[in-house]
N, C-alpha and C positions, 0 to 999 in steps of 0.2 A: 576561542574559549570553548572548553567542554561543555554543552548543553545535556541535561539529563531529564528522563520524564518524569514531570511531576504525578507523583504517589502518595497515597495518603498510607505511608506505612512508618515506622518507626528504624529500621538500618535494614538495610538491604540481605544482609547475615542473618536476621532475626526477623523473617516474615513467616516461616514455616512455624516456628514456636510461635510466634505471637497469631497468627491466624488459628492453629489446632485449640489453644488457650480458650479465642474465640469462640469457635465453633463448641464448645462443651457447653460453655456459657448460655450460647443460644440453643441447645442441646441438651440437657442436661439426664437424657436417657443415654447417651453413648460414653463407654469409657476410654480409654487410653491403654494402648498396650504397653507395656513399661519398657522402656530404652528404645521404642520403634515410633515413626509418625503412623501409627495403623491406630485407626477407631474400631468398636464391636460395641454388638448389642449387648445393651446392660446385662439383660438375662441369657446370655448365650450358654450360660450351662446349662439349663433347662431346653434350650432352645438344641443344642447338639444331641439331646441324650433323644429327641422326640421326632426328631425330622434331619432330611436332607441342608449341611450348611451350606451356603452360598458366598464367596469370597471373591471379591475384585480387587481394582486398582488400577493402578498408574501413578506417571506423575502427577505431580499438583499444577497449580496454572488451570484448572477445568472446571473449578467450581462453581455448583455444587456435586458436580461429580468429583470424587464418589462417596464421600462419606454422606451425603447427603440421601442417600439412596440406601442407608440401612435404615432398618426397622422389620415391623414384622409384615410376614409376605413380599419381602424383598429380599434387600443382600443380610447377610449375617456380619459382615467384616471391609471393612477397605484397607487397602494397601499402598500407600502412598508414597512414590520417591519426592525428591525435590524439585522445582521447577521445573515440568519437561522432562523432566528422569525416570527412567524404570526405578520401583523400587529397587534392594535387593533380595538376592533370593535369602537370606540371613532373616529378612522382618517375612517374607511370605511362609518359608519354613515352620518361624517362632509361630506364627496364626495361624498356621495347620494345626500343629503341635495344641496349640491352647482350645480353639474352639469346634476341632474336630470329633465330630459322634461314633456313635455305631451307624449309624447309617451312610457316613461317610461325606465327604466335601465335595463341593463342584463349582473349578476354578472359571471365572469368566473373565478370560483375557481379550483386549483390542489387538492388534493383530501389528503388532510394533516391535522388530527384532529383540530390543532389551526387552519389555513386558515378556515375550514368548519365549524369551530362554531363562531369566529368572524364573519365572513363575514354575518353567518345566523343570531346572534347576529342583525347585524346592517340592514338587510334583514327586516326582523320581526319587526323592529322597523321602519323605512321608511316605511315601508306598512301599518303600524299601524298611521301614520302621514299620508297617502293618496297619497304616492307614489305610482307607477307602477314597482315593481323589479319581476325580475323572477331570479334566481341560477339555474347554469349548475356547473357541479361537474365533472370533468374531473381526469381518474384513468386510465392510458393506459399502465404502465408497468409488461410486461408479465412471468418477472421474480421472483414477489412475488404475492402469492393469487388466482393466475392461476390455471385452469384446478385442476389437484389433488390435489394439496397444500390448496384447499380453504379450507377443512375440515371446523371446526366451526369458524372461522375468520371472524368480519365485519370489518376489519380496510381496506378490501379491494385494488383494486391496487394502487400504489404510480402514482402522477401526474406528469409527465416529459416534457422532450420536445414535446412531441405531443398534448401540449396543445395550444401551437403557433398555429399549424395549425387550431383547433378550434380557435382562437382567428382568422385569418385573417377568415374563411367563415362568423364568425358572425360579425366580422366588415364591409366586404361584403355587407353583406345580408343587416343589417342596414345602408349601404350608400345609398341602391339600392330603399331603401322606404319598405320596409319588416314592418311587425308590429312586436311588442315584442314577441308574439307568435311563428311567423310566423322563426323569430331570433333565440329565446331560442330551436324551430324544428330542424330547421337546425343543430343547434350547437351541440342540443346533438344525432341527428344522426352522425356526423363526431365524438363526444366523441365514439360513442359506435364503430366507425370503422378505429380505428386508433391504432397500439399495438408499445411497446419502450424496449428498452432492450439495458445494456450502458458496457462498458467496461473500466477498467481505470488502465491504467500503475503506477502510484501514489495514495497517497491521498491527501489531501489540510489541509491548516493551519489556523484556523481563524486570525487575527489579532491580533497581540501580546500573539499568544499561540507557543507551542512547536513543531515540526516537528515528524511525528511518522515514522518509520520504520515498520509498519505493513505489506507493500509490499514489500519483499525481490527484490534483483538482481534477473531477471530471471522470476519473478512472474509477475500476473495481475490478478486483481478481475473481475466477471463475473456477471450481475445482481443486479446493485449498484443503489441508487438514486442521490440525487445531496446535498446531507447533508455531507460525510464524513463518514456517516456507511459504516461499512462492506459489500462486495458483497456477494451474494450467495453462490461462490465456490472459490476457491483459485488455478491456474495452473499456467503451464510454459506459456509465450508468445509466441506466436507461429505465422505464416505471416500473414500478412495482409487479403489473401485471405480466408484462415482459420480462422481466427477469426470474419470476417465478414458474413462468410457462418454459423457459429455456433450462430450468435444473429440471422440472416435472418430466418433460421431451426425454431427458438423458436417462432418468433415472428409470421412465418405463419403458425404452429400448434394451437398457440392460439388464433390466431386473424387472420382466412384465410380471404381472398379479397376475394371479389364474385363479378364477372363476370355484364356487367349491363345489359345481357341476352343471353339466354339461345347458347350453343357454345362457345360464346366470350373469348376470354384472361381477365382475371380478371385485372383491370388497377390501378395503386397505384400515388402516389406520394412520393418522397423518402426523407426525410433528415438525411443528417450525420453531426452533432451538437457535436462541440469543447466541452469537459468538463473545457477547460480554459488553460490548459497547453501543448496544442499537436500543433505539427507546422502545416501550410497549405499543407506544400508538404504531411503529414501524413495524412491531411482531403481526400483531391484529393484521394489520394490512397485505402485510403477507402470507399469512395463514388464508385470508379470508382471497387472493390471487391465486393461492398454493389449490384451495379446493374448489375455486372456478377451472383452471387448467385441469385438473384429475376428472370433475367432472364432464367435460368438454370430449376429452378422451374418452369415457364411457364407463367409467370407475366409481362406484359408491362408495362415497368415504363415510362412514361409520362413526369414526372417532378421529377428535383435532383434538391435540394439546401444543399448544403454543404458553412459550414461556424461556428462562434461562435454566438449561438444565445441564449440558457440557460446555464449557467455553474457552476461546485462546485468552486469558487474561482480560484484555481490554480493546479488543478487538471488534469492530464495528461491523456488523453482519451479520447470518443467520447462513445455519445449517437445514435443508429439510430433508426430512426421512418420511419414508412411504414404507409399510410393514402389507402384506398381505396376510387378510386372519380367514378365519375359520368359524365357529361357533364356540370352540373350544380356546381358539386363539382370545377369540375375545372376551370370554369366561375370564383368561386367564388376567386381561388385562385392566378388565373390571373390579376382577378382586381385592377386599382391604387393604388397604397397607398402612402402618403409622411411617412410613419411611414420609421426611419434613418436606424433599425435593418433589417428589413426585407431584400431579396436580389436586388438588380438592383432596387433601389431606389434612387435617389439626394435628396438633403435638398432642401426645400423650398427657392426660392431665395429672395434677398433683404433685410435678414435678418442681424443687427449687432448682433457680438459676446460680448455681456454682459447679464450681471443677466439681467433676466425679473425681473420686480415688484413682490411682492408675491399678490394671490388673496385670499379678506378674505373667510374665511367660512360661508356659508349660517346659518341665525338663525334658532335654530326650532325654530316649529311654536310656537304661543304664545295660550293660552287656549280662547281667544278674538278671534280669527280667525278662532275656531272651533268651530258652532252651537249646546249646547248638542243633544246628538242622542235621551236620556231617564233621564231625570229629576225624580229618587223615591221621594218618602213620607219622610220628615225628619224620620219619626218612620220606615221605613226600612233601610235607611242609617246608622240609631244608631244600628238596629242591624248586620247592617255588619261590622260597627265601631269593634265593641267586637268579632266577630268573628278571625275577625284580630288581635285585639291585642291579644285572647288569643292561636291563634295561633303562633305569636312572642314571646308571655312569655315560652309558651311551650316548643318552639326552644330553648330560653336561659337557661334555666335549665336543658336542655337536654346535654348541653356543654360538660360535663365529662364523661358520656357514651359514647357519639359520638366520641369523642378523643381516647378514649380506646380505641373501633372498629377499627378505623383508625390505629390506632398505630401498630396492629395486620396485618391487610391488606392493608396499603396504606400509607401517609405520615404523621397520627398523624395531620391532621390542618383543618377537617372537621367540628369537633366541636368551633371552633374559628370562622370559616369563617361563619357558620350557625350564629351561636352568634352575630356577626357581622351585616352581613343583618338586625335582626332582631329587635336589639337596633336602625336601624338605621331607619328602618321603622314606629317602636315604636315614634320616636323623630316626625319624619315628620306625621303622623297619625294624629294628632290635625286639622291640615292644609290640610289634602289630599281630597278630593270631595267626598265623599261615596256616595252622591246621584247619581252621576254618572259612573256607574260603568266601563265604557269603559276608560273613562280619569283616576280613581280611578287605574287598573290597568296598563295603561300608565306610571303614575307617581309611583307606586312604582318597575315595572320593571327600569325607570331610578334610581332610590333610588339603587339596587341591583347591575346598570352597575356600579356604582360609586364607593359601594365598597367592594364587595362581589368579590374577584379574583375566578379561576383557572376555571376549565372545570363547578362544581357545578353554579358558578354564572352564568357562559354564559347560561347554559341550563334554569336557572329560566328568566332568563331573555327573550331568545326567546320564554317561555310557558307566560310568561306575556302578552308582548305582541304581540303574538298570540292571547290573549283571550283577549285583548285589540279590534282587527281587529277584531274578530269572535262577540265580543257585537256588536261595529258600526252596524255589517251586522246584527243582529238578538238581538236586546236589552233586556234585564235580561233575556237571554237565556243560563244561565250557565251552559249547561248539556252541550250543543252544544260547549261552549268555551272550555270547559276540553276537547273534545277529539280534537279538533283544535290543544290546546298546547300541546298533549300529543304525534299529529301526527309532529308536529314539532320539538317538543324536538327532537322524533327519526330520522327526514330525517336529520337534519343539523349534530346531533350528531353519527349518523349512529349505534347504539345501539340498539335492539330489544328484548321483552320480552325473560326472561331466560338468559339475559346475565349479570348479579349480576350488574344491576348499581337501581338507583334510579327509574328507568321507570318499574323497576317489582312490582314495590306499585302502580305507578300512570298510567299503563294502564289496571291491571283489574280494576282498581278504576273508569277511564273511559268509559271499559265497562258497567258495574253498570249501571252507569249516561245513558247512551247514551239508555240500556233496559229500563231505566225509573223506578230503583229501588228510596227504597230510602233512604236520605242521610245518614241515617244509616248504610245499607246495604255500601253505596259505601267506607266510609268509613273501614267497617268491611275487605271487598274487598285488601283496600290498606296496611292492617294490616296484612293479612294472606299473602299478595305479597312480604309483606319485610320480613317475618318469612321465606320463603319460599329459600328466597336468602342465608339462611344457608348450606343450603345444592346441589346451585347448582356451575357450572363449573367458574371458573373467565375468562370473554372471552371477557371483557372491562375495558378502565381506570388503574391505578396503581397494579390491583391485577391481571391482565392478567399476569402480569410477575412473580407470585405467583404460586406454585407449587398446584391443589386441594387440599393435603392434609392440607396446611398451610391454604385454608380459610374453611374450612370443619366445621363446626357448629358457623360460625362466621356469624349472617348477614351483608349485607349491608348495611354500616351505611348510607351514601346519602338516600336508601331507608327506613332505620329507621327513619331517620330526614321527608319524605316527610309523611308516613304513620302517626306519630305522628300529624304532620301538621294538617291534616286531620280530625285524632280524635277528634284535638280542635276545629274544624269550623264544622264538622257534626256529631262528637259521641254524 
């Protein structure tokens, strides 16, 4: 008989609506952005027109992060998918769009393949619309990708609780009148000095799933993130004090505190953060373990907050994070905030407990509202017209090769999803502006969010519009827009030449461009880049979990699909 966890929820389909519901209730400063799960501050119109916004997320399952962390002097916005999901970049885009200022937004993403390509996804496209966005990318868990273990790995560290902390200096800084710059500085010096390491007596259940026995009686995982994977190592549990002296150990081998000069006791900030299931007498207890070890080490801790602040569900454990501050750091982290999660907080007063209204989503913009930048010749638009299409038809006949590849190394649906895109670009082509090529590439990056899924379409779509942004600045400058999108694809997607994904056709293809070869040549470039992925290591995407010898004289098909591409528009 099928056993399931007992839940105090109402259908397994309806914990998302029934939890947001909630939360307004208990909230009744935050509104609802309409057709998305994303919460925002009541006042955030007033609040973009006067300061830096601050916008996060992830999935749900973490609560109260992250909605719990708006308010003022914190986040402006959360971004929410379902269970353990990235949003999409569809609800991050609408919350750019809606609660974006003059002064511009500053995304604070955890450091989770889906969170870092939607978010850049929707990043790339607001900036391409004449937004102000900057991304900070926050990865502070010292238990995976660390020191030795990094060997060839870019999936880099997992984002935890010590991204809170990042979150309250940059909501800070932007109460304080900081510029987005000045915000995104801040922020990602506190990413780069803050290290997490978690521990967990259980594991957790999604909604309407089965309860697993992976942690025996007696056991506990060591170096876990907040999904429900496995930790790093499997032991006995052992006290309090001991196991908080052995994450303390890790996390200031890897991420020592420095001193804020020369002599001084190196100064931190401390939290020990509920995984969801551990009582407060266990928090205390560990907190109070957590700053005997730091002290012991030679560490003045400053400030402890202990409490539930990111969690796996229902999950029995604690996460501790160690910040190293400053005077300024700790300005920052002293300053008010009505955000409800945060410690020693009250709610906003005056407020009644019912739904807020939902607030609509801002339009994009309309093509009426944008001046073209560069008007071509009808006779060069027609020949970018054909360029495109016979780059789309290429794609499509490519279908069954590219499946095959896939099939081999990955899930078999590369060649459909290309197909796809390209029938669909094909349909809208007629209609698309070729004379201008900034908007021309615009509108077929939205064409590809629509319906091109998984990791492939997110990355076309940030290199679109990317070279969407890069014409604006420098019109029929297409040398320049290739390696624009080519430096994008790689920061959102964190993928770097030699790692067998699609960017090994299209950045020597970019260099080409960028030496001022020609389009021949860069072509030829992206030909030998995808050849080339036959034979090297799978260290991104679906075939990293592939053995070399199983992709060993196999290329990359994303890369055979982008080099083809190519062929067609400059062989």
């Amino acid at each position: 008989m099928t056993t399931y966890a007992k839940k105090l929820i109402n259908h397994s389909d309806k914990v998302l609506e029934d939890m947001f519901e909630g939360i307004q209730l208990s909230h009744p400063n935050l509104l609802r952005l309409e057709k998305h799960n994303v919460l925002v501050r009541k006042d955030y119109r007033s609040v973009g027109q006067h300061q830096v916004v601050i916008i996060t997320g992830g999935g749900s399952g973490h609560e109260p992060a992250h909605a719990g962390f708006i308010g003022e002097g914190l986040v402006t916005a959360s971004v929410c998918g379902g269970v353990f999901a990235s949003p999409s970049s569809q609800a991050v885009l609408d919350t750019l769009r809606t609660v974006c200022g003059p002064a511009g937004c500053l995304l604070v993403v955890k450091n989770y393949t889906g969170d870092r390509i939607n978010f850049g996804v929707a990043a790339e496209q607001a900036k391409s619309e004449g937004h102000n966005v900057a991304m900070v990318i926050v990865g502070e868990d010292v238990a995976v990708n660390a020191g030795e273990e990094v060997q060839n790995a870019i999936t880099g560290r997992r984002g935890l609780s010590g991204t809170l902390f990042v979150h309250k200096v940059a909501g800070a800084a932007a109460a304080s009148g900081c510029s987005l710059e000045e915000v995104r500085a801040e922020a990602e010096a506190a990413a780069a000095s803050v290290g997490s390491m978690g521990v967990a007596l259980s594991t957790c259940t999604l909604p309407g799933g089965r309860p697993s026995d992976r942690i025996g009686p007696g056991e506990c995982e060591v170096g876990l993130g907040i999904h429900g994977e496995p930790g790093r190592a499997k032991q006995p549990v052992r006290s309090a004090d001991e196991m908080m002296a052995q994450l303390v150990e890790r996390i200031l081998e890897v991420q020592p505190p420095r001193p804020a000069s020369a002599g001084a006791r190196p100064r931190v900030a401390l939290m020990v953060n509920n995984l969801g299931g551990s009582s407060v007498m266990e928090l205390y207890i560990s907190a109070r373990s957590a700053h005997k070890a730091l002290t012991r080490a030679g560490v003045e801790v400053a400030r402890v907050y202990t409490g539930t602040f990111m969690t796996s569900l229902e999950m029995a454990g604690v996460t501790v994070t160690v910040l190293s501050i400053d005077s300024l750091r700790l300005a920052r982290l002293d300053a008010p905030t009505t955000a409800p999660a945060w410690p020693r907080v009250a709610l906003e007063p005056g407020l009644s407990s019912a739904v807020s209204p939902t607030v609509p989503v801002a339009p994009a913009p309309s093509a009426a509202e944008k001046p073209p930048v560069m008007v071509l010749p009808e006779s060069e638009g027609e020949a970018i017209r054909r360029k495109v299409e016979a780059a789309c038809r290429t794609l499509v006949s490519l279908e069954g090769r590219l499946e095959e590849l896939d099939r081999r190394v990955g899930d078999g649906d590369c060649g459909a999803t290309f197909r796809r895109a390209a029938e669909a670009v094909l349909a809208k082509l007629p209609a698309m502006p070729v004379v201008e090529p900034d908007r021309l590439c615009s509108e077929a990056g939205g064409v590809v969010r629509e319906v091109m899924g998984g990791t492939s379409g997110a990355i076309l779509d940030i290199m679109l519009s990317s070279m969407a942004a890069s014409l604006r600045d420098k019109p029929n400058d297409w040398r320049t827009a290739i390696s624009r999108a080519v430096e994008g694809a790689s920061f959102y997607g964190g993928a770097r030449e030699g790692c067998r994904t699609m960017l090994d056709a299209l950045i020597p293809a970019a260099r080409e461009a960028a030496a001022g070869k020609t389009l021949a040549q860069v072509a030829a470039a992206a030909e030998a880049g995808a050849e080339a992925t036959a034979a090297m290591p799978p260290l991104a995407g679906r075939s990293s979990y592939l053995r070399q010898e199983d992709t060993d004289g196999i290329p990359d098909p994303g890369a055979v699909a982008a080099a083809a591409a190519l062929q067609a528009i400059y062989g």
